[in-house]
C-alpha positions as CSV (number, residue, x, y, z in Angstrom):
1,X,0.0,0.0,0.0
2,X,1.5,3.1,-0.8
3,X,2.5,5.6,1.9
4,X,-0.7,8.1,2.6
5,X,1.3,10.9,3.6
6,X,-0.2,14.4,5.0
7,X,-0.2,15.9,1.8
8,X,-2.1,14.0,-0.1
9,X,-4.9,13.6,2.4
10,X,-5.6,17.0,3.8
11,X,-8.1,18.1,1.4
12,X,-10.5,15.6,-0.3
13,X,-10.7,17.8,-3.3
14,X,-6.7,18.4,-4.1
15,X,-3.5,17.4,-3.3
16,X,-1.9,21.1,-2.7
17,X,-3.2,21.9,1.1
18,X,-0.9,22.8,3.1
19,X,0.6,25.6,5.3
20,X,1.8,27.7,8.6
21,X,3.3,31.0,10.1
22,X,6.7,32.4,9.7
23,X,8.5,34.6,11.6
24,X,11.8,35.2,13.2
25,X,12.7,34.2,16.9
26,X,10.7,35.9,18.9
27,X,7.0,36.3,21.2
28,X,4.4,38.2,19.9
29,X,3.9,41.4,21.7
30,X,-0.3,40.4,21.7
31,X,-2.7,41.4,24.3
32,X,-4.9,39.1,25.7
33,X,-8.8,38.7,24.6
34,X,-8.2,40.6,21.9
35,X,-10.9,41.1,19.0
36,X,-11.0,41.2,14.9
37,X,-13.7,42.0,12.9
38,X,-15.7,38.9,11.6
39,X,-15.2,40.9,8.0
40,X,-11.8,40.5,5.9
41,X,-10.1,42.5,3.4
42,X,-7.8,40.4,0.6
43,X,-5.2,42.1,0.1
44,X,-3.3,39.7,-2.4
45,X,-4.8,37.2,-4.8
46,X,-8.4,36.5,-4.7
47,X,-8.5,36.5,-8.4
48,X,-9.1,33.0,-9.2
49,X,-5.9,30.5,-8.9
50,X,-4.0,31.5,-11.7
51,X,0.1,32.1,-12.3
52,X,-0.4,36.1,-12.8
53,X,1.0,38.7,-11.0
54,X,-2.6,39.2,-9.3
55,X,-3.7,35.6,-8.8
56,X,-2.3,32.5,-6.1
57,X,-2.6,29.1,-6.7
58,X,-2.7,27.5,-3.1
59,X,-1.0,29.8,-1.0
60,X,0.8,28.0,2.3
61,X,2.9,30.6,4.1
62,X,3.2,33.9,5.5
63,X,5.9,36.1,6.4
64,X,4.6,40.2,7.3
65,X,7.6,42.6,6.6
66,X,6.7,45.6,9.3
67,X,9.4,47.5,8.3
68,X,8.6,47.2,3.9
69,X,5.1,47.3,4.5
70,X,4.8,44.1,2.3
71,X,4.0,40.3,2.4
72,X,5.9,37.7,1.3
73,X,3.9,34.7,0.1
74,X,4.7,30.8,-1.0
75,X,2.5,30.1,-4.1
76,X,2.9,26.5,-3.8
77,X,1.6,25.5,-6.8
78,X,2.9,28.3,-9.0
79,X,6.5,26.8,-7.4
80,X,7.5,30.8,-6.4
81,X,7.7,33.1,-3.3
82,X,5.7,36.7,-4.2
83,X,6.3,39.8,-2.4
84,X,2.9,41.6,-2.2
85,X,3.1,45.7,-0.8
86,X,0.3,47.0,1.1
87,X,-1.8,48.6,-1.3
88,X,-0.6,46.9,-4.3
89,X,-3.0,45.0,-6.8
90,X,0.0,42.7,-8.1
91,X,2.7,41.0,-6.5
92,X,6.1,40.7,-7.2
93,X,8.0,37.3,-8.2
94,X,11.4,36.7,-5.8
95,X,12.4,33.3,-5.7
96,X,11.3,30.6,-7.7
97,X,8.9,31.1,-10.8
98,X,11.3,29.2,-13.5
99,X,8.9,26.4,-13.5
100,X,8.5,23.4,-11.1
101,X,12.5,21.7,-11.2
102,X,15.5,21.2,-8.9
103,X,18.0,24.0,-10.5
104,X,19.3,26.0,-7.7
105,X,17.1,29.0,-9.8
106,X,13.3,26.4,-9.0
107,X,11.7,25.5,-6.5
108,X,9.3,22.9,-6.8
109,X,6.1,23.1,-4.0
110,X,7.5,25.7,-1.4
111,X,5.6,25.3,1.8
112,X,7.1,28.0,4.0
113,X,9.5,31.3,4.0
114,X,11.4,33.7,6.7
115,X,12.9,37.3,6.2
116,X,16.5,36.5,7.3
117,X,16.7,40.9,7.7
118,X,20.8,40.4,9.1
119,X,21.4,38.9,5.5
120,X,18.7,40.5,3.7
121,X,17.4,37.4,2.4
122,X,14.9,34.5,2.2
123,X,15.1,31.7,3.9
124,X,12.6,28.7,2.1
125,X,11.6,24.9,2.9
126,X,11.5,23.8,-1.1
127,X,9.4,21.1,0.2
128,X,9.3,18.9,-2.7
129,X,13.1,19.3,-3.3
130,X,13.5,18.2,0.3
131,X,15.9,21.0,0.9
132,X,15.6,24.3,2.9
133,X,17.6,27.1,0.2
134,X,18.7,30.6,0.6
135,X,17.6,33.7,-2.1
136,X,18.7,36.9,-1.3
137,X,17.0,40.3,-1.6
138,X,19.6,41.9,-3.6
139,X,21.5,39.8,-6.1
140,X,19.2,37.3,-8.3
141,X,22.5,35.3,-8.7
142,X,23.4,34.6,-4.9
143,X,21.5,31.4,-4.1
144,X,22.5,28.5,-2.0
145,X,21.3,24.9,-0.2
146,X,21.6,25.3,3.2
147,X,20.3,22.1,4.0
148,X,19.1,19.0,2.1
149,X,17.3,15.6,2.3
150,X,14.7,16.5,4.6
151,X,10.9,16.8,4.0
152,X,10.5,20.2,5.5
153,X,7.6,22.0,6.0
154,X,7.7,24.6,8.6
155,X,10.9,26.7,9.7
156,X,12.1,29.5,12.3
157,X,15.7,31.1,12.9
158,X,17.0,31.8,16.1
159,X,19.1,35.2,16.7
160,X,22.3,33.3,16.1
161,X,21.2,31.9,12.8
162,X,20.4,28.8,13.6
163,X,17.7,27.0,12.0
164,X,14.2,24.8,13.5
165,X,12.8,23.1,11.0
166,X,10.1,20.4,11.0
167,X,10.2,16.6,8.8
168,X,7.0,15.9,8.4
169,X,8.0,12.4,7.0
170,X,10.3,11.4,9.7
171,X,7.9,12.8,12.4
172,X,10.3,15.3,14.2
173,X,12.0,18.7,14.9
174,X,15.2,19.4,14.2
175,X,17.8,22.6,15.3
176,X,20.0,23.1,12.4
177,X,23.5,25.6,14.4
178,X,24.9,27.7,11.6
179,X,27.4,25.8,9.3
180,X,26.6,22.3,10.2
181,X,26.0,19.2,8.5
182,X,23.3,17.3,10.8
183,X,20.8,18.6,12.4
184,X,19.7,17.9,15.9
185,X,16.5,16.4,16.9
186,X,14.6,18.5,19.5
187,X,11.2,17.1,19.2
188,X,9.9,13.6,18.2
189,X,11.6,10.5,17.7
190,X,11.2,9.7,14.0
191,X,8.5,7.0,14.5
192,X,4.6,8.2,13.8
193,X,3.0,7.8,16.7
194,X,0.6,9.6,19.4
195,X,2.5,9.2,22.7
196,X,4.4,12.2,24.3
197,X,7.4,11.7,23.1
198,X,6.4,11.2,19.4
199,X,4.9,13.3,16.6
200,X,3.0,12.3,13.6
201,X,3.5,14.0,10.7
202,X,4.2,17.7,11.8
203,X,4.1,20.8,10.1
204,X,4.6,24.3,11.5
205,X,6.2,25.6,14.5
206,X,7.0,28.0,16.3
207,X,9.9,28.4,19.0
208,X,10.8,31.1,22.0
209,X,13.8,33.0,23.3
210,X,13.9,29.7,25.2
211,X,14.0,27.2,22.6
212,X,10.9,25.9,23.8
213,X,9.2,24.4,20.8
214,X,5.3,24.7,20.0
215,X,4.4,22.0,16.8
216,X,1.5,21.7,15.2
217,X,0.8,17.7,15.4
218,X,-1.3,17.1,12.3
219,X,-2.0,13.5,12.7
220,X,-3.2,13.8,16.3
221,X,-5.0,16.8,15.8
222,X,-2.9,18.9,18.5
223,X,0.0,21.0,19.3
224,X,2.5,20.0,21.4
225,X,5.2,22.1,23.4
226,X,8.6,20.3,24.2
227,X,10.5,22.3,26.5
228,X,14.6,22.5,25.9
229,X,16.2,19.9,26.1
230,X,12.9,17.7,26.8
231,X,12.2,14.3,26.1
232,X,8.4,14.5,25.8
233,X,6.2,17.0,25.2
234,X,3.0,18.9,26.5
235,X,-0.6,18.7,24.6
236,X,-1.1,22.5,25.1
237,X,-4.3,22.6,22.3
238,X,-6.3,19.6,21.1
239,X,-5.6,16.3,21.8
240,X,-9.0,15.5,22.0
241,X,-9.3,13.5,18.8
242,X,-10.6,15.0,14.9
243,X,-13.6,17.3,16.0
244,X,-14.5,20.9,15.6
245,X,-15.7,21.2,19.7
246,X,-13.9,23.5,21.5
247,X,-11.4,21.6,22.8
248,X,-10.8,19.8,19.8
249,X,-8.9,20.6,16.5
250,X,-8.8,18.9,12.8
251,X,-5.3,19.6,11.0
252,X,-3.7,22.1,12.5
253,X,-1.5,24.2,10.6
254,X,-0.1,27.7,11.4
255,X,1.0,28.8,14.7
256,X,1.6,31.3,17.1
257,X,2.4,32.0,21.0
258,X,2.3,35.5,22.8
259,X,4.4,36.9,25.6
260,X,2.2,34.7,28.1
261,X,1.9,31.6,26.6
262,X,-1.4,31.9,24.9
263,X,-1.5,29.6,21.1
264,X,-3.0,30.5,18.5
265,X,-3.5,28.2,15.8
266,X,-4.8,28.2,12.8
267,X,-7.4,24.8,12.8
268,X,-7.6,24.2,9.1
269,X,-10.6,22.1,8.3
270,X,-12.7,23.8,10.7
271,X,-11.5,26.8,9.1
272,X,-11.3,28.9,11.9
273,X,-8.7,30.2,13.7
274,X,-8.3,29.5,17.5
275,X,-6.7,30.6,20.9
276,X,-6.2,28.7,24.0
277,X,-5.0,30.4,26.3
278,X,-2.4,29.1,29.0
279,X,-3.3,25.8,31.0
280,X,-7.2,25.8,29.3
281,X,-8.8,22.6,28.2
282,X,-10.8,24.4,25.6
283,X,-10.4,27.3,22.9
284,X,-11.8,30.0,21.7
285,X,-12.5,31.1,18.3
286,X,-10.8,33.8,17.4
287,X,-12.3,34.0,13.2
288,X,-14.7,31.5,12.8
289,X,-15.8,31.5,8.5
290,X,-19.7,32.2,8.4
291,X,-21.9,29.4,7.5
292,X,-18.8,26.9,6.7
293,X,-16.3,27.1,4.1
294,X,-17.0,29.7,1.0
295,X,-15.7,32.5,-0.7
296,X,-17.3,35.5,1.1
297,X,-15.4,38.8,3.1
298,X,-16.2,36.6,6.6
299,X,-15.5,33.0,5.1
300,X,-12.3,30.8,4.9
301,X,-11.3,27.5,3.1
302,X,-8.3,26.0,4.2
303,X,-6.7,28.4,6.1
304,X,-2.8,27.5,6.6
305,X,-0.3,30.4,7.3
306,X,-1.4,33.6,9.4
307,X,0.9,36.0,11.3
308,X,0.2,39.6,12.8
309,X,1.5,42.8,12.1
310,X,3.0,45.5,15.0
311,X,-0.8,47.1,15.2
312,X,-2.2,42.8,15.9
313,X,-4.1,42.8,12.3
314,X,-4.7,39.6,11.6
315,X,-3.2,38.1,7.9
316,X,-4.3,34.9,7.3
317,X,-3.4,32.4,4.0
318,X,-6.9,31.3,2.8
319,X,-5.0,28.7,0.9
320,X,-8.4,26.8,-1.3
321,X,-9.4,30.6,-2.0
322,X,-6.4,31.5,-3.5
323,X,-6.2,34.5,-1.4
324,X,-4.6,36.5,1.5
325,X,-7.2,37.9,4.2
326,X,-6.3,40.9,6.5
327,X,-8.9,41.2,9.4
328,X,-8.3,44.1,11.6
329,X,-8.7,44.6,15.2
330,X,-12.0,45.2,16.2
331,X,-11.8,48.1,18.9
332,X,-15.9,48.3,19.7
């Protein structure tokens, strides 16, 4: 029987389903029981799935550039990473977009990005390559491997430049120190499996000034947080089995933790986004899409990465829409 891998199982209707949030190393300075408004702007794509400059096809990640007022986006399918400005009603191309190959010029199914700002450049699981790669910013023809033979999916960088990244075939986490060869295993154990000290099939992360590491466990349909230097983890959201109650989650995906500890996660075929906040059985609902999936201003299908900008705006990939969705801060 042929392996059933994440992929190919997360949406009934296509292969390409996939996502989470990106960011450097760091807490999110968000307040607690905050608000947005149940109404979304799309501020890039939403024009059909499509290869042109104003058009997605199965968007996965999410990096928000405060400082260029831009996005940068993986268009999985389209096998590029697009910076989209504020404002703007077409993206730019910056890695990728020579077709789906493994020239150190493709990429083939990206599934995640970060702004390395210290070496202004991108930092970008090439999922389907198995390799993480780095593009810069300012010179098309400075482009290297950085690390290879892994199925990665979701990735961080510490302040030193070391790298987290996630294998979601060989079920763990693994810190990547600047200029080495092999990586080491922080999380899981490289066997599938639902105990605490395994994973199964994991996607994004997220990791603190600690090195504590949050992962979204797809397969068990929870996120677990392995402290430094652990050899289990913690269920800190789900856990519960598949379900869309509130303390249960279906495929998680993107992922985020505040100053206090709070995760929000982005609960992918529920397609809502949800918070639980430190030592709580259950979750809220932070954007819940109206009357199910659809393509309206207050609906999501398949949402994957989501990140915040400095005033807590909400940006979340609506991946099966082909979109990005801002949803500001409701202050009423």
């Amino acid at each position: 029987m042929e392996n059933f891998t994440f992929y190919q199982i997360l949406d009934r209707s296509s292969r390409f389903c996939f996502l989470r949030v990106q960011m450097t190393f760091h807490r999110h300075q968000l307040k607690a029981n905050l608000k947005w408004k149940a109404n979304a702007q799309t501020i890039a794509g939403g024009n059909g799935k499509g290869n042109q400059s104003n058009q997605l096809d199965i968007p996965l990640g999410i990096y928000v550039d405060n400082r260029q007022h831009a996005i940068y986006v993986t268009d999985r399918v389209n096998h590029r990473v697009v910076r989209w400005k504020l404002g703007d009603d077409n993206g730019q191309v910056v890695a990728g977009g020579n077709g789906r190959g493994d020239r150190i010029d493709q990429l083939n199914g990206p599934s995640d990005v970060i702004v390395d700002e210290k070496n202004k450049s991108l930092i970008i699981c090439d999922q389907r390559n198995g390799r993480v790669v780095q593009w810069s910013l300012e010179s098309q023809q400075d482009k290297q491997i950085l690390i290879h033979n892994l199925d990665c999916w979701g990735l961080m960088m510490n302040d030193d430049g070391d790298l987290f990244v996630s294998d979601f075939e060989r079920h763990e986490v693994k810190k990547w120190r600047k200029g080495e060869t092999e990586g080491t295993v922080v999380a899981g154990e490289n066997v599938a499996g639902d105990r605490l000290n395994q994973l199964n099939t994991p996607t994004y992360l997220f990791v603190d000034r600690h090195e504590t590491v949050y992962v979204s466990d797809g397969e068990n349909h929870r996120v677990m947080k392995w402290m430094k230097d652990a050899k289990e983890g913690i269920v800190v959201a789900g856990g519960q089995g598949e379900g869309n109650s509130s303390n249960q989650l279906s495929y998680p995906y993107g992922l985020i933790v505040n100053e206090v500890g709070d995760v929000y996660v982005a609960d992918g075929w529920n397609a809502r986004i949800m918070c639980w906040h430190v030592g709580s059985k259950e979750g809220r609902a932070v954007v819940v899409s109206s009357n199910g999936g659809g393509q309206g201003s207050n609906q999501l299908r398949g949402p994957r990465g989501f990140s915040f900008d400095v005033e807590n705006n909400l940006y979340v990939v609506d991946s099966w829409n082909h979109r990005i969705q801002r949803f500001e801060v409701d202050q009423s």
